[in-house]
VMD Tcl script that draws the C-alpha trace (Angstrom):
set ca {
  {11.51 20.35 -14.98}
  {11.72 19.25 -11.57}
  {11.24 15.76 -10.45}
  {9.49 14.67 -7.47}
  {8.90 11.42 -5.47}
  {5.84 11.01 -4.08}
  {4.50 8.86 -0.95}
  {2.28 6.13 -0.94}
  {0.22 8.37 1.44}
  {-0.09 11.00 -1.69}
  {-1.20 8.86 -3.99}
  {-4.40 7.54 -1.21}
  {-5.09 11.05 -0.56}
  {-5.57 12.59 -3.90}
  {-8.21 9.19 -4.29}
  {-9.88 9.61 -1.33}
  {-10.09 14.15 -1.50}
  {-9.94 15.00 -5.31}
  {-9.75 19.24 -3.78}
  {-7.02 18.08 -1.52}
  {-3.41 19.46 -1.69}
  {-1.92 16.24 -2.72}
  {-4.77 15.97 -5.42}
  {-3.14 19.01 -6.37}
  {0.24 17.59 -6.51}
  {-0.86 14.70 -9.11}
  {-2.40 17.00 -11.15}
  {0.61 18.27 -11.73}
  {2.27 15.17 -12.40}
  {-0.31 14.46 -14.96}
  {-0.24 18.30 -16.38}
  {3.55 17.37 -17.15}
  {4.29 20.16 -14.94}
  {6.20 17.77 -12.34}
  {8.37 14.74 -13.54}
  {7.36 11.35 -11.10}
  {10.00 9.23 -10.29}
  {8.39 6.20 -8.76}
  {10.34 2.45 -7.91}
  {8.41 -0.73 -8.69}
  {8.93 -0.99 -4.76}
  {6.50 1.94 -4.34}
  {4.36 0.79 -7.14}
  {3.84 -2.38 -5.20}
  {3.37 -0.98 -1.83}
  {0.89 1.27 -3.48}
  {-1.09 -1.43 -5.11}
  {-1.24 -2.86 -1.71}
  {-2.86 -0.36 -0.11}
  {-5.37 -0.14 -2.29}
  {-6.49 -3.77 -1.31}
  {-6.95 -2.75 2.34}
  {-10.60 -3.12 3.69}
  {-10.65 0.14 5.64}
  {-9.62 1.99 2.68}
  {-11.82 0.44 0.29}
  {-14.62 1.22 2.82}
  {-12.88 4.98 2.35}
  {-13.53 4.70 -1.34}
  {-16.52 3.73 -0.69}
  {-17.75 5.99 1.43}
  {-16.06 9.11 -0.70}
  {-17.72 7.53 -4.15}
  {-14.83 6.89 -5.43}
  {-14.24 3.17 -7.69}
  {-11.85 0.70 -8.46}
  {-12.31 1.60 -12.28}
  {-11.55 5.11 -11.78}
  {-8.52 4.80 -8.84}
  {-7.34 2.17 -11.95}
  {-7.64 4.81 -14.90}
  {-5.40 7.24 -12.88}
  {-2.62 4.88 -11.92}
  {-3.02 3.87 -15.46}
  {-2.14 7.38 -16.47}
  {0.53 8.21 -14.03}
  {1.82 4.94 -14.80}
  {2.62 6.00 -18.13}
  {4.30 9.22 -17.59}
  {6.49 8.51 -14.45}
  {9.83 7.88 -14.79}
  {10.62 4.13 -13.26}
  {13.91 4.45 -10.53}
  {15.21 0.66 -9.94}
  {16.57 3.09 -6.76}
  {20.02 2.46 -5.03}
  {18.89 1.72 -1.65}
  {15.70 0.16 0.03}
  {14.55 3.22 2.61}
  {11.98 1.24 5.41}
  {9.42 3.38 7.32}
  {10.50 6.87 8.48}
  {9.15 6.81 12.50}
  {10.56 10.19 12.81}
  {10.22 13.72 11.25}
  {12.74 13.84 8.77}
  {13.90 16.87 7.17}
  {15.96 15.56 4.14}
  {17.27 12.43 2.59}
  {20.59 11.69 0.74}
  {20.34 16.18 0.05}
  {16.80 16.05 -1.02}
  {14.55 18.27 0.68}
  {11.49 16.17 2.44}
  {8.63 18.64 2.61}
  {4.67 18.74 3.62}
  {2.25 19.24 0.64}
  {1.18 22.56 1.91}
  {5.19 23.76 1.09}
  {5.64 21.74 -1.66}
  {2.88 23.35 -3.46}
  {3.58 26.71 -1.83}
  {7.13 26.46 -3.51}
  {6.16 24.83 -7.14}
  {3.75 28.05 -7.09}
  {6.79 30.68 -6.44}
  {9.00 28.64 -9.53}
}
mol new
graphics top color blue
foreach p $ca { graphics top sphere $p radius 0.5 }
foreach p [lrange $ca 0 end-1] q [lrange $ca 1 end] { graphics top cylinder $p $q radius 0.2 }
display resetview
C-alpha cells in the first residue's frame, strides 16, 4: 500500500472544503487505501494551526467545529503511522520537485495518479 506524507496545508483544507481534492486525499487515508506517515513535529505544527484566529474565523464561517475537526484528527490519529523522522525539513520558499527521491506533487496529480494504480 503506498504511504504518503501529507502537509499541514492538507490537513486545513480538507476542514475547511469537505468536496475539496485534499478532502479527497484523507478520505483515503481513513478508507485504509493510503498509509499516513505523520512526525509528532507535524502533529504539533498542525495542532497549532488550528489555534489561529483567522482560521478559526474560517471554521467558522464554513460551519465547521472544534468537536468535529477533533473527531477526525482523532481518527487519523489512530491509523497513521508515527515517523520520529531523520531530519528536521524548515519551510520550502521554493517549488520543489522532490525530496531525499520522493516525488513532491500537487493534489490534483496525486489523486490523478492514486486513481491510475
Amino acid at each position: 500500500m503506498t504511504r504518503v506524507v501529507l502537509d499541514t496545508n492538507i490537513f486545513i483544507s480538507a476542514i475547511l472544503s469537505p468536496k475539496s481534492k485534499a478532502a479527497s486525499i484523507v478520505k483515503l487515508v481513513l478508507d485504509g487505501k493510503l498509509h499516513l506517515v505523520i512526525a509528532p513535529a507535524m502533529w504539533k505544527e498542525l495542532h497549532a494551526a488550528l489555534q489561529y484566529p483567522k482560521l478559526k474565523a474560517l471554521m467558522k464561517r464554513n460551519n465547521v467545529s472544534m468537536d468535529e475537526v477533533k473527531d477526525l484528527l482523532y481518527k487519523i490519529e489512530r491509523i497513521a503511522i508515527t515517523a520520529l523522522g531523520e531530519k528536521k525539513v524548515g519551510r520550502i520558499k521554493k517549488d520543489v520537485k522532490a525530496f531525499k527521491d520522493v516525488e513532491i506533487v500537487s493534489p490534483d496529480v496525486f489523486i490523478k495518479m492514486v486513481r491510475r494504480e
